[in-house]
C-alpha positions as CSV (number, residue, x, y, z in Angstrom):
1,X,0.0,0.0,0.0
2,X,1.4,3.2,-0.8
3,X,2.5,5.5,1.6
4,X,-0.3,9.0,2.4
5,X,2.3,12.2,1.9
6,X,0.6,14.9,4.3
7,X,1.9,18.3,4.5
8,X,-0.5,20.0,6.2
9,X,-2.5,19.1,9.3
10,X,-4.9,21.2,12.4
11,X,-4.7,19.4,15.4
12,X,-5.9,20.6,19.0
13,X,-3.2,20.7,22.0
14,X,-3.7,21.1,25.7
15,X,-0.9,21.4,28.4
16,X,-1.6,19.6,31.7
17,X,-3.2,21.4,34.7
18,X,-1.3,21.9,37.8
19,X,-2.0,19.5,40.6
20,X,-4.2,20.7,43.5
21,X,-2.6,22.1,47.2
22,X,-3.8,20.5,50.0
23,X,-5.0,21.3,53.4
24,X,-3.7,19.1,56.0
25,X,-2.3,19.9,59.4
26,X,0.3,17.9,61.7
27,X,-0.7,14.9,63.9
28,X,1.3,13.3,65.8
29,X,1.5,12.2,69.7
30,X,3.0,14.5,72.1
31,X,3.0,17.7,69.0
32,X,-0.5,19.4,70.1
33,X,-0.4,22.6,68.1
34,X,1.8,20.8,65.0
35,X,0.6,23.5,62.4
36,X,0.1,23.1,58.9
37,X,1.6,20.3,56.6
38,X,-0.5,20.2,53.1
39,X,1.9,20.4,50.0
40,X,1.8,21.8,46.9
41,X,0.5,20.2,44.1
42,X,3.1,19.0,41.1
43,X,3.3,20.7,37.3
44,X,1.0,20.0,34.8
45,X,3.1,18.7,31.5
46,X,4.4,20.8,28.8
47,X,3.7,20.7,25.2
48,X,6.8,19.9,23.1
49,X,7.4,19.9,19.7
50,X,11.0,18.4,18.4
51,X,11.7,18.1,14.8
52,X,12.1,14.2,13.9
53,X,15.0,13.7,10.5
54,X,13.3,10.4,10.4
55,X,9.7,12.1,9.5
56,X,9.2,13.6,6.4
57,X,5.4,13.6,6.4
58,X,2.8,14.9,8.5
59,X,0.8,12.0,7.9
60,X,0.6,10.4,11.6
61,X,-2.0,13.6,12.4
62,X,-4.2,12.3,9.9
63,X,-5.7,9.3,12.7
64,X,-5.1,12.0,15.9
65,X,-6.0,15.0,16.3
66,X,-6.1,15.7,20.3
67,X,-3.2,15.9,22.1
68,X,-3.6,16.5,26.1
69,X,-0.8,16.0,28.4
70,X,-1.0,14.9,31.9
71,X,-1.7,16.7,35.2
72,X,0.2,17.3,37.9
73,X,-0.3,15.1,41.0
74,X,-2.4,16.2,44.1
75,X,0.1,18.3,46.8
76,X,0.5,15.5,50.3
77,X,0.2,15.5,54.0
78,X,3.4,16.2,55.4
79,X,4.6,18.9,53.2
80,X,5.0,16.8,50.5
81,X,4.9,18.3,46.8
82,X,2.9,16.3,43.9
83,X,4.7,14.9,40.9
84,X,5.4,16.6,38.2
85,X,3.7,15.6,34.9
86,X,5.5,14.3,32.3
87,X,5.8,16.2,29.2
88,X,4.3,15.4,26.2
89,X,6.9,15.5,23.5
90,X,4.9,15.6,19.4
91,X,7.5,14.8,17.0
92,X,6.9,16.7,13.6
93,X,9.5,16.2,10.3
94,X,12.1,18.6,9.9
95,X,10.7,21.6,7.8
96,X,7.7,21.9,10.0
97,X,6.0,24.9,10.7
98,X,3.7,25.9,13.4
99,X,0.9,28.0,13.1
100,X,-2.2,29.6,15.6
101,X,-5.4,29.4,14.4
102,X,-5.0,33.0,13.0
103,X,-2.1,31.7,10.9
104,X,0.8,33.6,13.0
105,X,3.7,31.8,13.2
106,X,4.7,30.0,16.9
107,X,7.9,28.3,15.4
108,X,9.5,26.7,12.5
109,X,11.7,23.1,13.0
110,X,14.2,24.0,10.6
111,X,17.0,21.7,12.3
112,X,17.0,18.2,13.8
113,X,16.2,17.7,17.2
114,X,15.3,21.4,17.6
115,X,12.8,21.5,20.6
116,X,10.3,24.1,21.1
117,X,7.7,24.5,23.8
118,X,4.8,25.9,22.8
119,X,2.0,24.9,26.1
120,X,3.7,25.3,29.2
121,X,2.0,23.5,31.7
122,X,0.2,24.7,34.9
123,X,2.0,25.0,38.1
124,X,0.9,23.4,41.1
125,X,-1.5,24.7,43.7
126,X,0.1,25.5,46.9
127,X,-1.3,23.9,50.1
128,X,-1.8,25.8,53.1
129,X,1.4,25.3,54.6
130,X,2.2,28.4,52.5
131,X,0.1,30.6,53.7
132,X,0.9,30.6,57.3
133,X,2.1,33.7,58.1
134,X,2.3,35.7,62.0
135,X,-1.4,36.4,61.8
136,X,-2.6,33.2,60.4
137,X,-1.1,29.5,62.3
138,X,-3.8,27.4,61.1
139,X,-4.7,28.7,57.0
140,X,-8.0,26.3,56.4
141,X,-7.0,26.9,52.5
142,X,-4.5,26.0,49.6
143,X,-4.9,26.6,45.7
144,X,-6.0,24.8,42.8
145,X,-4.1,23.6,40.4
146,X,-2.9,26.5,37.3
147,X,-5.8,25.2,34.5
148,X,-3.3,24.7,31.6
149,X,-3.3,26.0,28.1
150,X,-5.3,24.9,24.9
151,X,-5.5,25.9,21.6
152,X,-5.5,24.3,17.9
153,X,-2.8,24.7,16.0
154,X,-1.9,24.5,12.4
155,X,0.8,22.4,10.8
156,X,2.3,22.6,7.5
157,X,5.6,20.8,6.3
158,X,8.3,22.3,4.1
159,X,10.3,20.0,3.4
160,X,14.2,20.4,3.8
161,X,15.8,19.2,1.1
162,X,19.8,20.6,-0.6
163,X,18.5,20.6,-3.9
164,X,15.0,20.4,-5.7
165,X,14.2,19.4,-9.2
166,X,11.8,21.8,-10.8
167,X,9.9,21.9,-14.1
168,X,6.5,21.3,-16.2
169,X,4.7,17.9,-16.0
170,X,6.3,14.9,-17.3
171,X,9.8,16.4,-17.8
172,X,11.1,13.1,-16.3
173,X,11.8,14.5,-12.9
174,X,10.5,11.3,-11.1
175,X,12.7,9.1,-13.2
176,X,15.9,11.5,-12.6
177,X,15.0,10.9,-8.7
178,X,14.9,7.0,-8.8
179,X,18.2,7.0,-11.0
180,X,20.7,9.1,-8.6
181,X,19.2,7.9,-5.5
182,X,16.9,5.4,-3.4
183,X,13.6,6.9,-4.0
184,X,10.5,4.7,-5.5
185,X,8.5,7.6,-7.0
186,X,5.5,7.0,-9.1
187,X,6.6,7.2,-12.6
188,X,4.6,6.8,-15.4
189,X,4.2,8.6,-19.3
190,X,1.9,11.1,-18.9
191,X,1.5,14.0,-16.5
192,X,0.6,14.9,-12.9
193,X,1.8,11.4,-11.9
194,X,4.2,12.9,-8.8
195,X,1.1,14.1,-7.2
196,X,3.1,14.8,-3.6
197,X,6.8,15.5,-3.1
198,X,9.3,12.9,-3.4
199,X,12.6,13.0,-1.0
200,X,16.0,10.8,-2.0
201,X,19.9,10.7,-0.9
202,X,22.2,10.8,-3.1
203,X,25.5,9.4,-2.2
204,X,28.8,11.5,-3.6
205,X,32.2,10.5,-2.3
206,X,30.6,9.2,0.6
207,X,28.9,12.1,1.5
208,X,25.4,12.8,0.9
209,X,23.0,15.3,-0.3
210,X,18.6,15.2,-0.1
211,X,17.4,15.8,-3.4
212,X,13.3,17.1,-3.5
213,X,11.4,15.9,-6.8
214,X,8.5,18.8,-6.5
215,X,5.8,18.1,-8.7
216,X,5.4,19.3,-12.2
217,X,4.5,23.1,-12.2
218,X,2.0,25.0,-14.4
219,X,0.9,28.4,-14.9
220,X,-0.6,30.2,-12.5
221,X,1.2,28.4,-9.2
222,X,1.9,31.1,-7.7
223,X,-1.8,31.4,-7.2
224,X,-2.5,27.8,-6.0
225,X,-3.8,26.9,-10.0
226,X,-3.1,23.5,-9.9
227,X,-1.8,22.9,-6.1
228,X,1.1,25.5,-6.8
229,X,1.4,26.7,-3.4
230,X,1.0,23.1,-1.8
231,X,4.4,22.2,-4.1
232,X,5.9,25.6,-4.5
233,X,6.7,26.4,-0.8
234,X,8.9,22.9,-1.0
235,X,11.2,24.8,-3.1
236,X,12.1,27.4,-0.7
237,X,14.4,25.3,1.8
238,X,16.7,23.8,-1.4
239,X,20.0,25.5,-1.7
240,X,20.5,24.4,-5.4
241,X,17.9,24.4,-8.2
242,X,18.1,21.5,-10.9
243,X,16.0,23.2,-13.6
244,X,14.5,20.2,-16.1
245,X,13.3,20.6,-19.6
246,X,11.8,17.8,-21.7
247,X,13.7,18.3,-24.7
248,X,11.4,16.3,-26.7
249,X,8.3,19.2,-26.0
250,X,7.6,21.9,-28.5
251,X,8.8,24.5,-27.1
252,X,11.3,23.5,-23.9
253,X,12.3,27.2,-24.0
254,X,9.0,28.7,-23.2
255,X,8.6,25.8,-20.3
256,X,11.4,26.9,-19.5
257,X,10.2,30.6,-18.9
258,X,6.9,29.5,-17.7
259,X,8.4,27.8,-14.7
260,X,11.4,30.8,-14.0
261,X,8.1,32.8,-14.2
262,X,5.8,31.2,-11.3
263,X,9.0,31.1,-9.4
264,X,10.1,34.6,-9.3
265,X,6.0,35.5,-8.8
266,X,5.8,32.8,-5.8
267,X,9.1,34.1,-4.3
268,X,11.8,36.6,-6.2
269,X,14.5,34.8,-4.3
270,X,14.2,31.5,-5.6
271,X,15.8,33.0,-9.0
272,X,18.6,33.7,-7.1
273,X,19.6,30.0,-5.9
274,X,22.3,28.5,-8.3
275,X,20.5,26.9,-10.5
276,X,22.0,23.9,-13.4
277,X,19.3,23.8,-16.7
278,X,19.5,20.6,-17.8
279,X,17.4,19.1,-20.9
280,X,16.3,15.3,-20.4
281,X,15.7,12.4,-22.3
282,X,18.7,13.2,-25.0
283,X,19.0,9.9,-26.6
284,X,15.6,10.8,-28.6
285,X,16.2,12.1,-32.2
286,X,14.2,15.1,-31.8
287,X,15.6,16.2,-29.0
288,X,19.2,16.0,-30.1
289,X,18.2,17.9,-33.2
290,X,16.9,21.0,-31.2
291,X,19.3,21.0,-28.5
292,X,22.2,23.4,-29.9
293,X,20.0,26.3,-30.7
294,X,18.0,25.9,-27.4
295,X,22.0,25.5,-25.5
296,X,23.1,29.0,-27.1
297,X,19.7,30.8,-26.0
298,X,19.7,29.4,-22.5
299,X,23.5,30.4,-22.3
300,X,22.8,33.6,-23.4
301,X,20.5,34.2,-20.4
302,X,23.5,33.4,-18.5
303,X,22.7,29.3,-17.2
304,X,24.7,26.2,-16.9
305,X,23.3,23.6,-19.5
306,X,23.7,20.2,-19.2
307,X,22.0,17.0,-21.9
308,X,21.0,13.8,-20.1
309,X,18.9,11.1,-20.4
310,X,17.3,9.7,-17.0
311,X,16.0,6.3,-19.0
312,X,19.5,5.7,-20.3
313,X,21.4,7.0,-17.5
314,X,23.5,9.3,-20.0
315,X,25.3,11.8,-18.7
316,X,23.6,11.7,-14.9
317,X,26.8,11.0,-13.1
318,X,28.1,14.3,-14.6
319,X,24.9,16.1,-13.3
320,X,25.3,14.7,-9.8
321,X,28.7,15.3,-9.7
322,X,28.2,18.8,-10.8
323,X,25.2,19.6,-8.6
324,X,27.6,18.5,-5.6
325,X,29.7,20.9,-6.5
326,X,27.5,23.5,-6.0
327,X,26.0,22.9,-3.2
328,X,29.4,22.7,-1.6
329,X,30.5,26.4,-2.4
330,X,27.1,27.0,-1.1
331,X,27.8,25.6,1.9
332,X,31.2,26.9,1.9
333,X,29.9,30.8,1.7
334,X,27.2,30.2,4.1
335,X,26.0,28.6,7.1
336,X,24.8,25.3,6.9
337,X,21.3,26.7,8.0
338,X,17.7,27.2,6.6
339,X,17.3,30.6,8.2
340,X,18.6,32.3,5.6
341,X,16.0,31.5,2.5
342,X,12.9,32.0,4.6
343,X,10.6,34.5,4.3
344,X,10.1,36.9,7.1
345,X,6.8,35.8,8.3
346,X,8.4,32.3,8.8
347,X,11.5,33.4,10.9
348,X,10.7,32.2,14.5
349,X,8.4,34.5,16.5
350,X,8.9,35.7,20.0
351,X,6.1,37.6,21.0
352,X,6.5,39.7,24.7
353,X,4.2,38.5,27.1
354,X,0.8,39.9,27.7
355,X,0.1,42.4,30.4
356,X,-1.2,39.9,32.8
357,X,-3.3,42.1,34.6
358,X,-5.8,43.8,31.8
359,X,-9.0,43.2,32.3
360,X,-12.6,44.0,30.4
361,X,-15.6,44.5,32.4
362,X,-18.6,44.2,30.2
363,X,-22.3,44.5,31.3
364,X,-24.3,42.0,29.3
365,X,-27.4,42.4,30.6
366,X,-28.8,43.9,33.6
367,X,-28.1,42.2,36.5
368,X,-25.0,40.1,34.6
369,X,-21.8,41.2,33.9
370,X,-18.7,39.4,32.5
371,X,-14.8,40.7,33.8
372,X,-11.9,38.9,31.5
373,X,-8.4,38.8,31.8
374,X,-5.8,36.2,31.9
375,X,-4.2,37.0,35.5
376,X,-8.1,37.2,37.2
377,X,-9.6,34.2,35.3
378,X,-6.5,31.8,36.6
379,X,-6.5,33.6,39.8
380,X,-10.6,32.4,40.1
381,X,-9.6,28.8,38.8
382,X,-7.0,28.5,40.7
383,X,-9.8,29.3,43.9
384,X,-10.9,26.6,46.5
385,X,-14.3,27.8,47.2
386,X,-14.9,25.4,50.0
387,X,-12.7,27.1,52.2
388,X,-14.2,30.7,53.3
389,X,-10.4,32.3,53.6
390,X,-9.7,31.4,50.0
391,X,-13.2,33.1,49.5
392,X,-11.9,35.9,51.5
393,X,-8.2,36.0,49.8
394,X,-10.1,36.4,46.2
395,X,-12.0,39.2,47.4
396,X,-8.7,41.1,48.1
397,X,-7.2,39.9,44.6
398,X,-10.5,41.8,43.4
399,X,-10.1,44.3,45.1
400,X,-6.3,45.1,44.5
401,X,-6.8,44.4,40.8
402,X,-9.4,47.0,40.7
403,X,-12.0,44.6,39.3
404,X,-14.1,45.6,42.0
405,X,-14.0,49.5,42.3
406,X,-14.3,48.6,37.9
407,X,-17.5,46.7,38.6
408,X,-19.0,49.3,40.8
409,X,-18.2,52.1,38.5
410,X,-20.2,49.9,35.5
411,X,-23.3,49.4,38.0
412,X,-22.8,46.2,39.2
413,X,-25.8,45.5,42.9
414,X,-25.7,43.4,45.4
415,X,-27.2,40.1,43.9
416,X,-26.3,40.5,40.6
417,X,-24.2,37.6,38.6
418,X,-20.4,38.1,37.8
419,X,-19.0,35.8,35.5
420,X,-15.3,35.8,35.9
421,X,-14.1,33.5,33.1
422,X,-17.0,31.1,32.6
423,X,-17.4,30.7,36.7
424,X,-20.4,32.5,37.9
425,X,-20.5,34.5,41.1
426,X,-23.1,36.4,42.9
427,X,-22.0,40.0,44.2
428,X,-22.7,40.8,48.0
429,X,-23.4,44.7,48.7
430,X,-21.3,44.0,52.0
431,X,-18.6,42.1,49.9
432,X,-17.9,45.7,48.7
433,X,-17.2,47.2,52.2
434,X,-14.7,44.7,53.4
């Protein structure tokens, strides 16, 4: 059965919560007044991407889609602190990019093994052994666990590869793939039949190099006509460009200026990349006959042109030979990085972190009003409402937030509900005078 090539996938991801505190106090014979003892709870688990060389699909995200990692464990008597979830670690190919829902970029794998946390996991509730203080020897309270984080995310592959054969349909890029390396692409004599990228290694001098057959091209790619974005953004990460021509077509100089066109209109830089013309499947009469005038004009643009023939094998060892060549002054000049020939949008993002304590307060209706804000809404998950001192201990969070004085000022009576987050509360006229 043939192997599903995904490069693009939406899957949901959801960092553990933090384990609860706990509320336990000492004893033991012959300690009468042995004070508090409950623990903190343990981290929730983080949500880790790493970039797996081994992968070069995204096809495991096809069967699952939610990914939740584990909670921290429950805080113990005797001071004793919960376990620490594991993490959960989602290996994605090399090439990967990670996207919000709004399509801003989180990060992009670009290296192997390159790790990226993008869900931290919640911390543990404390247990009231931490909120003893001179005033208070017996705290009747501890925290919940930190709720973790959740979001869907978008994926989308693309692939890393040295260099990446380009051209129309049925220029024999498949064939030139399963000829200079290991690769079983789907060949056949008509067009369209690479429907999905094809990766192979090519072995030089014992040393290697990933070669990317990218599907034929036609016009209008650069506007998605005919999958052109799906197979264009492929050719960004190559360093070198094999550029092939059927020299057998009517006119292999207009392909060839059809597919330099979509190129430059997808991405100006990709004209840039060194880039070896070379006109396949030479051993055909026809093609021989045409190939002179069609090596002077091609020259005269300023290109390397090489003749082969993929069925025959002609002339392909000089081409791989050649090809290796340039990808080693590549190499040489630069970095051995991918940085480089991205576009800016794809260049890791760092965003600063959000002022945790803004806030909205929004009256919905009469008698119902809705406050937001990150800090307030973890602040009321993180609440045990059993206990009337964490009660109390919210209300001065409220309070030194401003939340309160900012729900008086929008009208806000005693008995009216206050959804913090999606908890409901009812406010207390005397809540407001403490």
């Amino acid at each position: 059965m043939a192997v599903q090539f995904l490069d693009e996938a939406r899957i949901f991801i959801k960092s553990g919560d933090g384990g609860d505190g706990m509320v336990s106090f000492r004893r033991e014979k012959y300690v009468p007044r042995g004070g508090p003892s409950g623990g903190d709870g343990g981290r929730g688990g983080d949500i880790v991407f790493v970039a797996n060389p081994k992968l070069n699909t995204l096809r495991n995200f096809a069967n699952q889609v939610h990914y939740r990692a584990e909670n921290g464990k429950r805080g113990g008597s005797g001071n004793k602190t919960g376990a620490d979830a594991p993490d959960l670690v989602i290996e994605v190919p090399v090439g990967t990019l990670i996207r919000d829902e709004e399509g801003r970029l989180i990060a992009d794998l670009t290296r192997p093994e390159q790790r990226v946390v993008v869900l931290k996991g919640g911390r543990g509730g404390r247990g009231n052994a931490r909120f003893k203080s001179s005033t208070n020897q017996a705290p009747r309270m501890a925290e919940k666990g930190e709720p973790g984080q959740e979001m869907w995310v978008q994926l989308e592959l693309k692939l890393v590869a040295d260099v990446g054969i380009v051209g129309v349909p049925n220029a024999g890029k498949s064939t030139l793939l399963s000829v200079i390396s290991n690769a079983k692409p789907r060949i056949a004599d008509y067009p369209f039949t690479t429907l999905v990228p094809n990766l192979g290694v090519v072995y030089v001098d014992y040393q290697e190099m990933v070669v990317a057959d990218i599907p034929g091209l036609v016009e209008g790619a650069h506007q998605g006509i005919g999958l052109g974005h799906d197979f264009l953004r492929h050719v960004q990460r190559t360093r070198v460009l094999i550029h092939l021509l059927d020299g057998t077509a009517p006119d292999p100089l207009a392909d060839f200026h059809q597919i330099n066109t979509e190129l430059a209109l997808f991405d100006e830089r990709l004209l840039e990349r060194p880039m070896v013309v070379v006109v396949n499947k030479i051993d055909m009469p026809n093609a021989q006959t045409t190939f002179p005038d069609l090596q002077v004009a091609l020259q005269e643009l300023g290109y390397e042109v090489m003749a082969i023939s993929a069925l025959t094998h002609q002339n392909v060892d000089k081409l791989v030979k050649r090809v290796f060549e340039l990808l080693q002054t590549v190499k040489d000049q630069e970095p051995i990085t991918f940085d480089d020939v991205m576009s800016e949008d794809e260049v890791p993002v760092y965003e600063m972190p959000p002022d945790e304590s803004f806030f909205t307060v929004e009256r919905v209706r009469d008698g119902v009003f809705q406050v937001r804000g990150q800090r307030i809404e973890r602040a009321a998950a993180m609440t045990h409402w059993d206990y009337d001192q964490a009660l109390n201990r919210f209300q001065r969070i409220l309070e030194a937030m401003g939340v309160s004085k900012a729900l008086e000022n929008a009208g806000v009576q005693s008995g009216d509900s206050v959804f913090i987050g999606d908890l409901e509360l009812e406010w207390h006229a005397e809540t407001e005078e403490d």
